[in-house]
C-alpha positions as CSV (number, residue, x, y, z in Angstrom):
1,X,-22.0,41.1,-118.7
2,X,-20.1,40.1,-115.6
3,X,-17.8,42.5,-113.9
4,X,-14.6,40.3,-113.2
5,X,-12.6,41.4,-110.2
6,X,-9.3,40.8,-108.1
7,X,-11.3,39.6,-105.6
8,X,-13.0,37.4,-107.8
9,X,-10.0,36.1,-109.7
10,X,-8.8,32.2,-108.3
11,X,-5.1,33.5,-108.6
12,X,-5.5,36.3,-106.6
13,X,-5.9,35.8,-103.4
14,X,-6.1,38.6,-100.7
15,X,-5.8,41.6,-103.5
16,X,-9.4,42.7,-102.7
17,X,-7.4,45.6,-101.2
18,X,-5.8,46.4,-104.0
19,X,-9.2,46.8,-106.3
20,X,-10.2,49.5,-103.3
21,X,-6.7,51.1,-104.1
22,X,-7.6,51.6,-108.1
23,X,-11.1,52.7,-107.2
24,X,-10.1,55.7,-104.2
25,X,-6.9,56.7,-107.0
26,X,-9.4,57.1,-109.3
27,X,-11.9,59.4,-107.2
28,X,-8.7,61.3,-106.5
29,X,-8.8,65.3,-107.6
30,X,-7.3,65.7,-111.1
31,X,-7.6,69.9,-111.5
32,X,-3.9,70.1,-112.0
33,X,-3.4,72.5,-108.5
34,X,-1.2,72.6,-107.4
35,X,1.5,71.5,-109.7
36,X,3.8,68.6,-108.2
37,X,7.0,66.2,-109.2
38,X,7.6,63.5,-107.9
39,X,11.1,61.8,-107.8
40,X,13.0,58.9,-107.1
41,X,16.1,59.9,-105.1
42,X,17.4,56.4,-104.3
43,X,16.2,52.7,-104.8
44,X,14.0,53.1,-101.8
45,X,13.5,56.7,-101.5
46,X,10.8,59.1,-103.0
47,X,10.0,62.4,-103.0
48,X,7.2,64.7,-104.0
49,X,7.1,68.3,-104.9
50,X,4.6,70.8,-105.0
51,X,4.8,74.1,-106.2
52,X,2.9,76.0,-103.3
53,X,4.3,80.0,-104.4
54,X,2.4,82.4,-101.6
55,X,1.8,79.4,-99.1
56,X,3.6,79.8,-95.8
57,X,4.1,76.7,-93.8
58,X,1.3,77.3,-91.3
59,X,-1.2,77.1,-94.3
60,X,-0.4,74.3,-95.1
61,X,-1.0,70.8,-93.1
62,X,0.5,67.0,-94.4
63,X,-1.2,64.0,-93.0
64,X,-1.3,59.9,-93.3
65,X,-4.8,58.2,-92.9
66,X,-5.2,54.5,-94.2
67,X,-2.1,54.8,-96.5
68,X,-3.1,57.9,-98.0
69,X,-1.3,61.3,-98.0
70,X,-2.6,64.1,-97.8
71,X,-1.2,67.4,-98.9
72,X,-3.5,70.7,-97.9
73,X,-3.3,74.1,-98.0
74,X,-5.8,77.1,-97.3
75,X,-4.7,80.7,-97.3
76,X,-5.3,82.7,-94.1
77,X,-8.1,85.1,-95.5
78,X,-6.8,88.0,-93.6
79,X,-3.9,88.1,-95.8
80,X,-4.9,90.2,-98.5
81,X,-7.0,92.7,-96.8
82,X,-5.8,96.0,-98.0
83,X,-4.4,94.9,-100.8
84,X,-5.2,96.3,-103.8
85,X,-4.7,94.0,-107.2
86,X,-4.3,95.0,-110.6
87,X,-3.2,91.5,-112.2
88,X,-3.6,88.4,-110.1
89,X,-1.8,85.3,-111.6
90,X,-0.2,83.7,-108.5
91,X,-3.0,81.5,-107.4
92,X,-4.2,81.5,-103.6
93,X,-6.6,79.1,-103.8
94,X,-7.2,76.3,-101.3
95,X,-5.7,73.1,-102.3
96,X,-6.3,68.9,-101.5
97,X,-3.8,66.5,-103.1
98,X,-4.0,63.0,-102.4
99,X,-1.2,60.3,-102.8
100,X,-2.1,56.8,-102.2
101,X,1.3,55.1,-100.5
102,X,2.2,51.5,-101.0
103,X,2.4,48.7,-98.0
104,X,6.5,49.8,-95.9
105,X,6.5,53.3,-97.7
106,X,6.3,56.1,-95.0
107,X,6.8,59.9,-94.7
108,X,10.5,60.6,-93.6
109,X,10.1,64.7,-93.1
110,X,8.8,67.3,-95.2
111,X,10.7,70.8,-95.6
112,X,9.4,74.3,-97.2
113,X,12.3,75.8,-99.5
114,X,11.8,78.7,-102.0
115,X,8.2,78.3,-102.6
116,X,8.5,74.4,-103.1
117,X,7.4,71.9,-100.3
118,X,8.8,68.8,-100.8
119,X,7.8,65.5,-98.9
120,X,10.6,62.7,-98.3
121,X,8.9,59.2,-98.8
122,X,11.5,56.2,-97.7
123,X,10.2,52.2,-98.5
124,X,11.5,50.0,-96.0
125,X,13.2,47.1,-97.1
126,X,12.2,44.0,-95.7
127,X,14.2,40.9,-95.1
128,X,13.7,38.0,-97.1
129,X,12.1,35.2,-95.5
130,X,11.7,31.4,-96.9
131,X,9.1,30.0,-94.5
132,X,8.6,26.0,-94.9
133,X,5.0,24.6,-94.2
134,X,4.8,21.7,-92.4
135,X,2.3,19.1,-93.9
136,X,0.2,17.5,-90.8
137,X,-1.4,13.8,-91.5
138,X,-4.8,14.1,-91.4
C-alpha cells in the first residue's frame, strides 16, 4: 500500500511544509499539564492560557523557534526546603507545552496575573496582491 502525501499530491504544490507541521503536532506532549485555553480575542488576535498556580515568573521561560512556541516552567528546587506537607494537590512539576504557529502569527507580549500566564498571539494581515504573469515567446 502506498502512503500518499501533500508532497506527493499534483495539486499541492509547496505544502511539503505543511505534512512536517501534522507530523511535529502530533509528537507534541498530550499529559494534560498544565491546563490551558486558548481564545480568540479579535479577527486576528489570539490568546493562550495556562493555568501555572505556584509558578512565579522567573520559572517560567516563553520562546519561538521555527514557528513553534514554547511554553516552560521548572520550579526552583530550593523552594520547598523546610516545608513540611500533609496533602499536596497543587502540582509543582516541570512543564513543556508546545504550540505550533501559523505563517504572520507572532507573539505580541505575555503577562502573569493571578496564577494564569497568558500569551498574546496577533496574525498580521497582509495586503492583497493580484500579480499578472507575463507570457514570454519562446
Amino acid at each position: 500500500m502506498t502512503k500518499l502525501t501533500f508532497a506527493a499530491h499534483p495539486f499541492l504544490l509547496g505544502f511539503d511544509q505543511l505534512e512536517r507541521l501534522v507530523e511535529r503536532t502530533a509528537k507534541t506532549g498530550n499529559d494534560g499539564y498544565p491546563p490551558f485555553n486558548i481564545e480568540q480575542s479579535s479577527e486576528n488576535s489570539f490568546r493562550i492560557t495556562l493555568a501555572v498556580a505556584g509558578f512565579r515568573e522567573a520559572d517560567l521561560s516563553i520562546t519561538v523557534e521555527d514557528r513553534q512556541l514554547m511554553i516552560r516552567g521548572r520550579q526552583a528546587d530550593d523552594a520547598d526546603e523546610g516545608r513540611v506537607f500533609l496533602h499536596r494537590g497543587i502540582a509543582a512539576r516541570a512543564f513543556q507545552r508546545s504550540f505550533v504557529l501559523a505563517d504572520g502569527v507572532d507573539v505580541a507580549g505575555a503577562v502573569m496575573e493571578n496564577g494564569l500566564l497568558h500569551v498574546d498571539l496577533r496574525r498580521a494581515v497582509p495586503e492583497r496582491i493580484v500579480q499578472t504573469i507575463r507570457i514570454e515567446k519562446g
